[in-house]
FINUKOL-278913 format. One record per atom (N, C-alpha, C, CB): residue in three letters; z, x, y; atom name. Coordinates in pm, whole numbers, plus 32768, in hexadecimal, padded with zeros to 4 digits. Glycine has a CB too. Example, Ala and Ser with C-alpha at 12.3 -4.5 7.8 and 13.67 -1.06 7.14 Angstrom:
type / pz / px / py / atom
ALA / 830C / 8527 / 7DC7 / N
ALA / 830C / 84CE / 7E3E / CA
ALA / 830C / 8528 / 7EB6 / C
ALA / 8389 / 846B / 7E41 / CB
SER / 82C4 / 8505 / 7F1F / N
SER / 82CA / 8557 / 7F96 / CA
SER / 8313 / 850A / 8003 / C
SER / 823C / 8580 / 7FC4 / CB
***
This chain:
type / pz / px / py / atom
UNK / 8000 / 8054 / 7F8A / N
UNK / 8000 / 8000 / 8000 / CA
UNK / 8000 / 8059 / 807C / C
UNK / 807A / 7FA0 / 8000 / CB
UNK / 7FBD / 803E / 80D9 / N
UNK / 7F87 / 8095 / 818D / CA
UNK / 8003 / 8051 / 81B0 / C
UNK / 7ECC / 805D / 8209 / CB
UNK / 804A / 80A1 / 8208 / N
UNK / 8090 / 8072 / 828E / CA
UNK / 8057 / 7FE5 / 82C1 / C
UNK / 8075 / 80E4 / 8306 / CB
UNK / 7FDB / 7FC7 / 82B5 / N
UNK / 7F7F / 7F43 / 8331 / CA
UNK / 7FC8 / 7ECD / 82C4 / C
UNK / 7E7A / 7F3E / 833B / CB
UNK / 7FB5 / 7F00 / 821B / N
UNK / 7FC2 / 7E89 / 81D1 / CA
UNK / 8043 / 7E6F / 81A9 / C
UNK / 7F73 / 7E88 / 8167 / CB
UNK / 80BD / 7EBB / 81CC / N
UNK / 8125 / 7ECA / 81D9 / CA
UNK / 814D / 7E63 / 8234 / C
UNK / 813B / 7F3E / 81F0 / CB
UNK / 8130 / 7E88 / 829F / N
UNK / 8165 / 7E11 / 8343 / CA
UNK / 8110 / 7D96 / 8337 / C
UNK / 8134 / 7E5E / 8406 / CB
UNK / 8083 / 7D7F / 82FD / N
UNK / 804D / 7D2D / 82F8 / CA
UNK / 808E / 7CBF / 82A0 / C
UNK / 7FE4 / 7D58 / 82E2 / CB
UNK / 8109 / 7D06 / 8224 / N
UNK / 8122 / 7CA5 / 81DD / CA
UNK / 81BD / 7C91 / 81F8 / C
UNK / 80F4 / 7CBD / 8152 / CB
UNK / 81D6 / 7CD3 / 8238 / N
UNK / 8280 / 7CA5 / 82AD / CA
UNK / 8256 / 7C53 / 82F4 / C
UNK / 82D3 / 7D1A / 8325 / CB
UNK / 81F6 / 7C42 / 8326 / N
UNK / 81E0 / 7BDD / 8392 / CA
UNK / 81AA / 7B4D / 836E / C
UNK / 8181 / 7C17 / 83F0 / CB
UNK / 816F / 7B5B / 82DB / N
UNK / 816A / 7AEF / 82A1 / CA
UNK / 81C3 / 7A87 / 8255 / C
UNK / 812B / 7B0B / 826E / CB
UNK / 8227 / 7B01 / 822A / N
UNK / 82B8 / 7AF5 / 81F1 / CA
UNK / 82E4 / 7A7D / 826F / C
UNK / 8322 / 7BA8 / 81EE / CB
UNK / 8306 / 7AD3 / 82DB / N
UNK / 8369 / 7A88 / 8341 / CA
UNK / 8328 / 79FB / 8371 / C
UNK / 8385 / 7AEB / 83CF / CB
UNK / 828B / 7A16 / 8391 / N
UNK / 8238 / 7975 / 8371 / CA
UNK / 8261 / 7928 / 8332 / C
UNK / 81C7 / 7969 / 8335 / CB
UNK / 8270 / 7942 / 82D5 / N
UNK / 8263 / 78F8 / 822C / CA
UNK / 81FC / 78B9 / 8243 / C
UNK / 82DC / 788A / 81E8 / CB
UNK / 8176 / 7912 / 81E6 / N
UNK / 810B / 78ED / 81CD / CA
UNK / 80C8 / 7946 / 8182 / C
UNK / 80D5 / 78CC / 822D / CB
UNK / 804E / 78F5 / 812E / N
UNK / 8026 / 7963 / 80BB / CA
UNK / 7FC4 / 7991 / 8110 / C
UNK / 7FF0 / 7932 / 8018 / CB
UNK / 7F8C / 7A14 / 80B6 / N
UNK / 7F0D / 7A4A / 80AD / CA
UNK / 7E93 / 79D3 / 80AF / C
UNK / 7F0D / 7A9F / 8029 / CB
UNK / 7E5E / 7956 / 8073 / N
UNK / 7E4B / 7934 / 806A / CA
UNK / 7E04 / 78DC / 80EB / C
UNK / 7E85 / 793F / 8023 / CB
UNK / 7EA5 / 7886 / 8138 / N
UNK / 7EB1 / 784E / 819D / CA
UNK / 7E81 / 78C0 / 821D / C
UNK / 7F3E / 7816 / 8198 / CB
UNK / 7E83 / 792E / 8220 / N
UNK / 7E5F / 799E / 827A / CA
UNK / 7DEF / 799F / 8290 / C
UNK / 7E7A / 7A13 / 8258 / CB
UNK / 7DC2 / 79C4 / 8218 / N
UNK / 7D58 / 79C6 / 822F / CA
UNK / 7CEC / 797E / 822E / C
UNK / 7D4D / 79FE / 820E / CB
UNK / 7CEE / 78DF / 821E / N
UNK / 7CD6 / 787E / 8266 / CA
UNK / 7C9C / 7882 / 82EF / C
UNK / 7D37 / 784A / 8266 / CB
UNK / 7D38 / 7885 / 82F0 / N
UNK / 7D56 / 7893 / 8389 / CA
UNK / 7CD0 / 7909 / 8413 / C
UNK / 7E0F / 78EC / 8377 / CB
UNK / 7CDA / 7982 / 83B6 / N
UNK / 7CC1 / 79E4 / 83D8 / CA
UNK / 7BF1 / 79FC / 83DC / C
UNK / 7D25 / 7A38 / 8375 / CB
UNK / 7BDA / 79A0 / 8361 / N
UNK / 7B38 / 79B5 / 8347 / CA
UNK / 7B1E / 79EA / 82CC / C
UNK / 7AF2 / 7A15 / 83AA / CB
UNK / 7B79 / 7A2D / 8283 / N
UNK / 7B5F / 7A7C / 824D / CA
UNK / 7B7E / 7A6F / 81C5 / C
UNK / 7B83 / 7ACE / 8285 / CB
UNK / 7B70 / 7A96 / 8139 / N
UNK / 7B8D / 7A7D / 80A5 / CA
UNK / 7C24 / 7A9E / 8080 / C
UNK / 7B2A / 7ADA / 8049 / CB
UNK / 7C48 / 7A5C / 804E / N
UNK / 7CE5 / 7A96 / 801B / CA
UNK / 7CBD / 7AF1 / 7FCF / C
UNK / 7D53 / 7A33 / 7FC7 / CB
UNK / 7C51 / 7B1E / 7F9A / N
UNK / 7C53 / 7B6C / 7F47 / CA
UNK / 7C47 / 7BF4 / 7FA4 / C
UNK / 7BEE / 7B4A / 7EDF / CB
UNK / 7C27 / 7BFB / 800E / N
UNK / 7BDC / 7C8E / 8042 / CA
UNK / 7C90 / 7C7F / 8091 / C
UNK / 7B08 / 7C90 / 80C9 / CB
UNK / 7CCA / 7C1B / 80D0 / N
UNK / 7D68 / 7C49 / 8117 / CA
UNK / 7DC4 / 7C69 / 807E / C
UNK / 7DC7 / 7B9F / 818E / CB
UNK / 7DC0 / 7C38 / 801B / N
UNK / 7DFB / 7CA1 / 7FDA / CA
UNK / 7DB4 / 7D14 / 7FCB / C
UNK / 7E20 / 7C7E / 7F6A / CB
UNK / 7D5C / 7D53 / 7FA1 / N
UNK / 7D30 / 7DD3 / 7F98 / CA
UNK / 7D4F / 7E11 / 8012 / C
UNK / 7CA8 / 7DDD / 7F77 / CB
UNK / 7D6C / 7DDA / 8075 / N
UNK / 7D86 / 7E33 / 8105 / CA
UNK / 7E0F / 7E1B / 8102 / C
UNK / 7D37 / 7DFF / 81A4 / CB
UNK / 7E45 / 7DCF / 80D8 / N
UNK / 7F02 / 7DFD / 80B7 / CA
UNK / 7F12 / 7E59 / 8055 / C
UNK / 7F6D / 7D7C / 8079 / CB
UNK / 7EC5 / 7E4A / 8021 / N
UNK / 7EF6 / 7EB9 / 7F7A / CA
UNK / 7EB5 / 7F36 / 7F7B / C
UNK / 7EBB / 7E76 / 7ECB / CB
UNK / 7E68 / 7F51 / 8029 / N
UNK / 7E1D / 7FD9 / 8030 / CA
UNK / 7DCE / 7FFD / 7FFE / C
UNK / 7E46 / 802C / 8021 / CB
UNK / 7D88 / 7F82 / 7FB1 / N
UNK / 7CDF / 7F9E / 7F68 / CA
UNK / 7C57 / 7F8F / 7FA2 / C
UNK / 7CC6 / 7F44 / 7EF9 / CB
UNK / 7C9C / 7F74 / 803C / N
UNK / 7C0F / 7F81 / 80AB / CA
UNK / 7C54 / 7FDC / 810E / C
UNK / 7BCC / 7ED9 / 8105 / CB
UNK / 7BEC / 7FE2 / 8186 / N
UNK / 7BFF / 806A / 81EF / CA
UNK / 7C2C / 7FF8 / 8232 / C
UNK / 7B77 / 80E1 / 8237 / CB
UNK / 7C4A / 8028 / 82A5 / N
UNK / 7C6F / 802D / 831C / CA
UNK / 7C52 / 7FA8 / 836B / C
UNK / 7C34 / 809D / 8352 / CB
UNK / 7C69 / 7F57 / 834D / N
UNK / 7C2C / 7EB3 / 83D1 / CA
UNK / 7C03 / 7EEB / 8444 / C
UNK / 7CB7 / 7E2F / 8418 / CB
UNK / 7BA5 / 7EAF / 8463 / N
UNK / 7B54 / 7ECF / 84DB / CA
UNK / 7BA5 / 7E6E / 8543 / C
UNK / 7AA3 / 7EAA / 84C9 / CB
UNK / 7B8B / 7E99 / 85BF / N
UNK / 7BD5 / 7E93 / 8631 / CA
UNK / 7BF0 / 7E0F / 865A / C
UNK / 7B9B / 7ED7 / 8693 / CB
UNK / 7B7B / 7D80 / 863D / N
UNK / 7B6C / 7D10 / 8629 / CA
UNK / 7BBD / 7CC1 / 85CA / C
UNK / 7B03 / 7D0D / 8616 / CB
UNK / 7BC3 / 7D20 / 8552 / N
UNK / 7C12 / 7CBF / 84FF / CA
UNK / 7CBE / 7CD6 / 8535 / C
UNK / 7BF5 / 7CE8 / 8449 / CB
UNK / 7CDE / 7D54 / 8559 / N
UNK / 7D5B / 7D41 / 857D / CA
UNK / 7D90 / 7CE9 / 85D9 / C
UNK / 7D7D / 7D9E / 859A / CB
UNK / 7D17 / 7CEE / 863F / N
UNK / 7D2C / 7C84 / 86C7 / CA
UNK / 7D4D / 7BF4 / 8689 / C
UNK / 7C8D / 7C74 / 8734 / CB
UNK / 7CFF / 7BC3 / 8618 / N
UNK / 7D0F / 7B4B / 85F5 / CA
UNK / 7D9E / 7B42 / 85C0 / C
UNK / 7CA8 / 7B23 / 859B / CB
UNK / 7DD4 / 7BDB / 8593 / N
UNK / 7E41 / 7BCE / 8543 / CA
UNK / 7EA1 / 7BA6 / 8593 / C
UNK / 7E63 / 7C3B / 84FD / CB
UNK / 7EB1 / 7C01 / 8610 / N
UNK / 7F08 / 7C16 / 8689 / CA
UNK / 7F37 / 7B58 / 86CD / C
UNK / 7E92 / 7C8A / 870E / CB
UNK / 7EA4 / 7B34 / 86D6 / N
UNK / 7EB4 / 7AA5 / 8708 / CA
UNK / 7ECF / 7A2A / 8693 / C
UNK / 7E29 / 7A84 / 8758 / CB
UNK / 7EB3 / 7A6A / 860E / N
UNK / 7EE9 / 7A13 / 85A3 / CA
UNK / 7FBB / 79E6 / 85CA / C
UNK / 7EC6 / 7A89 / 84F5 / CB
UNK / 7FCB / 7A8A / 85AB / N
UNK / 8053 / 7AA0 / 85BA / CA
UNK / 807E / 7A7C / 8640 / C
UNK / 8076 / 7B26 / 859B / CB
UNK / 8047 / 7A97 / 86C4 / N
UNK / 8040 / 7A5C / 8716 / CA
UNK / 80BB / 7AB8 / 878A / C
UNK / 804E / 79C9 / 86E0 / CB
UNK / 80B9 / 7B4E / 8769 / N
UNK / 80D5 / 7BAC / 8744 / CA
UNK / 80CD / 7BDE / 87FD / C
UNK / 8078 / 7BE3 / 86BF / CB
UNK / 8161 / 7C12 / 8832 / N
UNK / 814C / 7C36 / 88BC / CA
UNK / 810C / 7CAB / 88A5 / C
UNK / 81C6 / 7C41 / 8918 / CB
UNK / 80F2 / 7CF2 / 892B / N
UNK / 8094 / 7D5D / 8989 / CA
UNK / 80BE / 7DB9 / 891A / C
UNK / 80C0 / 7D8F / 8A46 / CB
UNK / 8153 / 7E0C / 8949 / N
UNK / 8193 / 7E74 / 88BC / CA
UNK / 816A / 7E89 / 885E / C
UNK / 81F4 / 7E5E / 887E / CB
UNK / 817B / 7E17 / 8811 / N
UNK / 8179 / 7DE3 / 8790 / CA
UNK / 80D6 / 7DEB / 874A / C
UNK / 81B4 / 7D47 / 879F / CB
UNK / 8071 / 7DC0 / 87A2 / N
UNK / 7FE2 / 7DB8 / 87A1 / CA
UNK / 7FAB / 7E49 / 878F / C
UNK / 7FAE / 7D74 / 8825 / CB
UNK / 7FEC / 7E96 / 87FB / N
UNK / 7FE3 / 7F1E / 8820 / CA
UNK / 7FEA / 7F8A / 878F / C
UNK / 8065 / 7F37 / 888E / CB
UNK / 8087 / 7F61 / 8757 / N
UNK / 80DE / 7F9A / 86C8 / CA
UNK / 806A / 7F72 / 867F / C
UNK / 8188 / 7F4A / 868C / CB
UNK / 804A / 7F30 / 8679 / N
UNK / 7FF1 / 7EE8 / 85ED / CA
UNK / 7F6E / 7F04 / 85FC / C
UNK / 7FF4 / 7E3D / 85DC / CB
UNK / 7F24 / 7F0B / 8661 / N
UNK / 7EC1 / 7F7C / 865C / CA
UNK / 7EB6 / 8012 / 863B / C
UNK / 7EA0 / 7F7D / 86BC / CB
UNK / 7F0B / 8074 / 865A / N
UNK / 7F41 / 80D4 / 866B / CA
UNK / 7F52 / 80BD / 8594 / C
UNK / 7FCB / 80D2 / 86FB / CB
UNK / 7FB3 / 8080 / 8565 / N
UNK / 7FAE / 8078 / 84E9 / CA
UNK / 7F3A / 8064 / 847C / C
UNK / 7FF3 / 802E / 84E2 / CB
UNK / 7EE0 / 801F / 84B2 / N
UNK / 7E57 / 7FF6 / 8451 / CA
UNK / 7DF7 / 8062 / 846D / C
UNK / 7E06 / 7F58 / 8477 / CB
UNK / 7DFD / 80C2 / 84DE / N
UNK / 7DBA / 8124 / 8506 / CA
UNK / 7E1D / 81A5 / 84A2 / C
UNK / 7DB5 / 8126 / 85BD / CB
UNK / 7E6D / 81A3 / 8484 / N
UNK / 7EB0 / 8211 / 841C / CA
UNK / 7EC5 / 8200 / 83AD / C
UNK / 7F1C / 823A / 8431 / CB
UNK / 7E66 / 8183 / 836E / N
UNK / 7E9D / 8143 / 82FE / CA
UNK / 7E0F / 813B / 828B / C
UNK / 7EE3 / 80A2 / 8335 / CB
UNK / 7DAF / 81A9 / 8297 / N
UNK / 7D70 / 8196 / 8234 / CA
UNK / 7D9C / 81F6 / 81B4 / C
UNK / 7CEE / 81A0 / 825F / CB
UNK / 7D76 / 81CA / 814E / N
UNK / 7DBE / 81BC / 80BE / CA
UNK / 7D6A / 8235 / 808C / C
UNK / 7DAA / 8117 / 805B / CB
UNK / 7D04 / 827D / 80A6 / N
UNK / 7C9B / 82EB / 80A2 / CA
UNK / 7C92 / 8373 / 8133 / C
UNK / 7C03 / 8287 / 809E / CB
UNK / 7D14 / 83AC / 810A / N
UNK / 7CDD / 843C / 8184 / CA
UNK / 7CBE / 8496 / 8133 / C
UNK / 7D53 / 848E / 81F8 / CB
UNK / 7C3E / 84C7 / 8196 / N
UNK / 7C1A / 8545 / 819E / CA
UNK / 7C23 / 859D / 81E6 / C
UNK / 7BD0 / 854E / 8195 / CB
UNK / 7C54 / 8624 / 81D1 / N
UNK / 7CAD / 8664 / 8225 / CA
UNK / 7C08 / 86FD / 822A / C
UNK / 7D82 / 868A / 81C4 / CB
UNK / 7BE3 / 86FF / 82A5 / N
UNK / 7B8A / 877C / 82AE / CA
UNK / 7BC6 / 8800 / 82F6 / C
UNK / 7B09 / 8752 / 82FD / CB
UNK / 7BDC / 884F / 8294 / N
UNK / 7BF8 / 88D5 / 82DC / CA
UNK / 7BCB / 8949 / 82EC / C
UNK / 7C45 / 88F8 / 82C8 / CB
UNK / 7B39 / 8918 / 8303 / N
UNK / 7AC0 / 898D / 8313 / CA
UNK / 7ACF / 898B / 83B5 / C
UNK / 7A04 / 895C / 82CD / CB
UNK / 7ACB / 8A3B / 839F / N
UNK / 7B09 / 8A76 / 841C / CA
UNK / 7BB2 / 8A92 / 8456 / C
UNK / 7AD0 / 8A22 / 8475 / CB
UNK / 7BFA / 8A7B / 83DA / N
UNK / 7C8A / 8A6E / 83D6 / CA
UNK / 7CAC / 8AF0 / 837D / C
UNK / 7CBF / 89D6 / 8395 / CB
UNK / 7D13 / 8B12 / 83D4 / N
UNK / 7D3B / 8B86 / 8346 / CA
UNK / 7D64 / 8B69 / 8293 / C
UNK / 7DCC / 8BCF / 8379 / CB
UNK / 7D65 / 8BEA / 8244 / N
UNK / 7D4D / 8BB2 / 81F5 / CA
UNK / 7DEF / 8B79 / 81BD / C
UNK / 7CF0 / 8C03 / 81AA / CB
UNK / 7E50 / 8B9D / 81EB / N
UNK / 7EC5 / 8B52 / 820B / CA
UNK / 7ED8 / 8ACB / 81EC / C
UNK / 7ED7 / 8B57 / 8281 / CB
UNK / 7E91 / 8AB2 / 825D / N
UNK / 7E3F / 8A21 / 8284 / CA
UNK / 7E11 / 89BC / 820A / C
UNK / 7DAB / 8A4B / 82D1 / CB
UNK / 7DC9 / 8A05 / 81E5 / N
UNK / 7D6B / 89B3 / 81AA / CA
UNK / 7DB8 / 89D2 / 8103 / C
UNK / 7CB1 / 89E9 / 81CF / CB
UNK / 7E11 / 8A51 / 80BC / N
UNK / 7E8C / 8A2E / 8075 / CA
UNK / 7EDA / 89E6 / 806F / C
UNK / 7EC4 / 8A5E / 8075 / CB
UNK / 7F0F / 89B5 / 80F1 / N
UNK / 7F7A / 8949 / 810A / CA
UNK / 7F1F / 889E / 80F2 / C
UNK / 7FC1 / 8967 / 81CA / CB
UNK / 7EB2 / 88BB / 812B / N
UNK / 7E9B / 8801 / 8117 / CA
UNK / 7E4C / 8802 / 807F / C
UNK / 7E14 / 87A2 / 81B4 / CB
UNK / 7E59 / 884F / 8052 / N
UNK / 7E0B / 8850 / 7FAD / CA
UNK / 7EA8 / 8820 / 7F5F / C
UNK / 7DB9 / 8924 / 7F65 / CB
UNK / 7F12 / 8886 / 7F8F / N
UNK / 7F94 / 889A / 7F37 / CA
UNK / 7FC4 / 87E5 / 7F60 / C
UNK / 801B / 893F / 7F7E / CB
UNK / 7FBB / 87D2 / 7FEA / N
UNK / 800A / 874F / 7FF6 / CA
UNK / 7FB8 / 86D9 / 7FC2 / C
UNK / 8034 / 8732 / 808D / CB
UNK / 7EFF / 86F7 / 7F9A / N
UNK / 7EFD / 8676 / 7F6A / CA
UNK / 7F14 / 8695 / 7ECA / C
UNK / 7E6E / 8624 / 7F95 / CB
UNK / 7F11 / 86FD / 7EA2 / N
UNK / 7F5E / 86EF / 7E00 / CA
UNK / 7FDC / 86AD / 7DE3 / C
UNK / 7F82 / 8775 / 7DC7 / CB
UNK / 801D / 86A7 / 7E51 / N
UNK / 80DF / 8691 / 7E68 / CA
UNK / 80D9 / 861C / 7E99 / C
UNK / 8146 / 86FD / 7EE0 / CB
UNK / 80BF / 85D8 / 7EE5 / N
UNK / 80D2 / 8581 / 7F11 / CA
UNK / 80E3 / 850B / 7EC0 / C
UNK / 808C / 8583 / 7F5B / CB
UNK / 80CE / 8504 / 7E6F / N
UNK / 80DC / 846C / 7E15 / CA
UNK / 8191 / 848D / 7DD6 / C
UNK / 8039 / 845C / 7D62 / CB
UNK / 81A3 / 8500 / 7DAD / N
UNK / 823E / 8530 / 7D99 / CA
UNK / 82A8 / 8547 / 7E0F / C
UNK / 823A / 85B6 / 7D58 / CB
UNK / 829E / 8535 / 7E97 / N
UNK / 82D3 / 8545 / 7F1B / CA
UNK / 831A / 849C / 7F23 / C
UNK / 8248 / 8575 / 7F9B / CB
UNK / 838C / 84B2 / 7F22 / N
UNK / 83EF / 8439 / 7F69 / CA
UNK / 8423 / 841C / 7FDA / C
UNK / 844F / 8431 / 7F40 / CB
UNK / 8432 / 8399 / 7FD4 / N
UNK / 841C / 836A / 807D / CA
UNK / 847F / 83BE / 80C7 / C
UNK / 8440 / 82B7 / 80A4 / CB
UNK / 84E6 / 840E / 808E / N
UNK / 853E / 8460 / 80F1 / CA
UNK / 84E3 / 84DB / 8140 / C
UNK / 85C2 / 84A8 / 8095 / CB
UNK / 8491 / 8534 / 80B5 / N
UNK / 8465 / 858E / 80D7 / CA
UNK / 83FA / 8567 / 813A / C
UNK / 8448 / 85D3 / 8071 / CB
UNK / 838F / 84F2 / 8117 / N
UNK / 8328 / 84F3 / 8185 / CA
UNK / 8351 / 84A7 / 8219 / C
UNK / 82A6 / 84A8 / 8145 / CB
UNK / 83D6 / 8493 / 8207 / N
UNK / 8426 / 84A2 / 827F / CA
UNK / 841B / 8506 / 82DB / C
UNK / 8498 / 84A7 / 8261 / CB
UNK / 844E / 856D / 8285 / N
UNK / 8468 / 8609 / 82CF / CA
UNK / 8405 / 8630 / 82E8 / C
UNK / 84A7 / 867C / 828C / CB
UNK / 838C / 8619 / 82A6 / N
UNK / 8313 / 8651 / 82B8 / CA
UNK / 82B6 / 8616 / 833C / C
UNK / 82CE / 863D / 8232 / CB
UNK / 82E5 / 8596 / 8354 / N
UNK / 8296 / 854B / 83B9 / CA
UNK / 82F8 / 856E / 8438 / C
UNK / 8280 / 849A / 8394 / CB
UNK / 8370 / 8592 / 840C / N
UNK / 83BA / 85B6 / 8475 / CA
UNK / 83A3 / 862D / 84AF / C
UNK / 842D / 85B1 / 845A / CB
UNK / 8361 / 868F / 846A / N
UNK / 8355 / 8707 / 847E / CA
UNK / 82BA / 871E / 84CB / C
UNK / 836F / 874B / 83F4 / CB
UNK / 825E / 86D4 / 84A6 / N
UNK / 81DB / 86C1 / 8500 / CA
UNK / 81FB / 8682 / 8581 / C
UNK / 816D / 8666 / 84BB / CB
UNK / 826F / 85FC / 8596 / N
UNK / 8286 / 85D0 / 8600 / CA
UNK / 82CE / 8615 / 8671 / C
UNK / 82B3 / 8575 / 85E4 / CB
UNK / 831C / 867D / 8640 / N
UNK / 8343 / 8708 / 86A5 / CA
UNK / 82CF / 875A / 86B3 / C
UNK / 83BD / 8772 / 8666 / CB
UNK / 8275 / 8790 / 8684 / N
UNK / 8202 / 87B7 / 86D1 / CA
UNK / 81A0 / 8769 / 872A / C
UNK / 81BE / 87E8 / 8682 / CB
UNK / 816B / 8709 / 8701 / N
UNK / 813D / 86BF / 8760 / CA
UNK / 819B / 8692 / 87E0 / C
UNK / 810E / 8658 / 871D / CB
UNK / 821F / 86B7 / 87FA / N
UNK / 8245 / 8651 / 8860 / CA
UNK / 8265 / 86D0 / 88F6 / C
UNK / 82ED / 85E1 / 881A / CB
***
């Protein structure tokens, strides 16, 4: 499951409403909003979130968060490190071998640790 299909299904939770009724609602197949909760499609395009945003009905913030999430939430990265040392390009080979064994504490520390460089 992506982060997008994570909040997508808290927010349906607190609705109370299915997949089903959503996507109704939304235009779209229950079959393709589960595959985009369960991270078996990319990324919703910028339209469908809008519909999502005004489904949920979702303030400015909130609209903002949830874009920001469906934009970090595809279920397929590819990480290019041509032109990166070879460091570089060790570390994102080693972390996608690891990553399926990494617990939510550690990729804590780890997201914590990119979020002190970037800030």
């Amino acid at each position: 499951m992506t982060p997008f299909g994570l909040k997508m299904r808290e927010m349906r939770a607190v609705k109370g409403v299915s997949q089903k009724e959503m996507a109704e609602a939304l235009g779209v197949s229950a079959a393709y909003l589960s595959a985009l909760e369960h991270g078996k499609r990319g990324v919703p395009n910028w339209a469908l979130v809008q519909k999502i945003v005004g489904y949920f009905n979702v303030i400015w913030d909130e609209a903002e968060e949830l874009q920001n999430i469906a934009a970090s939430s595809h279920p397929r990265v590819v990480v290019d490190t041509t032109g990166l040392s070879p460091k570089a390009t060790a570390f994102a080979n080693r972390l996608a071998g690891e990553i399926a064994r990494l617990d939510g504490a550690t990729l804590d520390e780890l997201m914590a640790v990119l979020d002190s460089r970037s800030a």
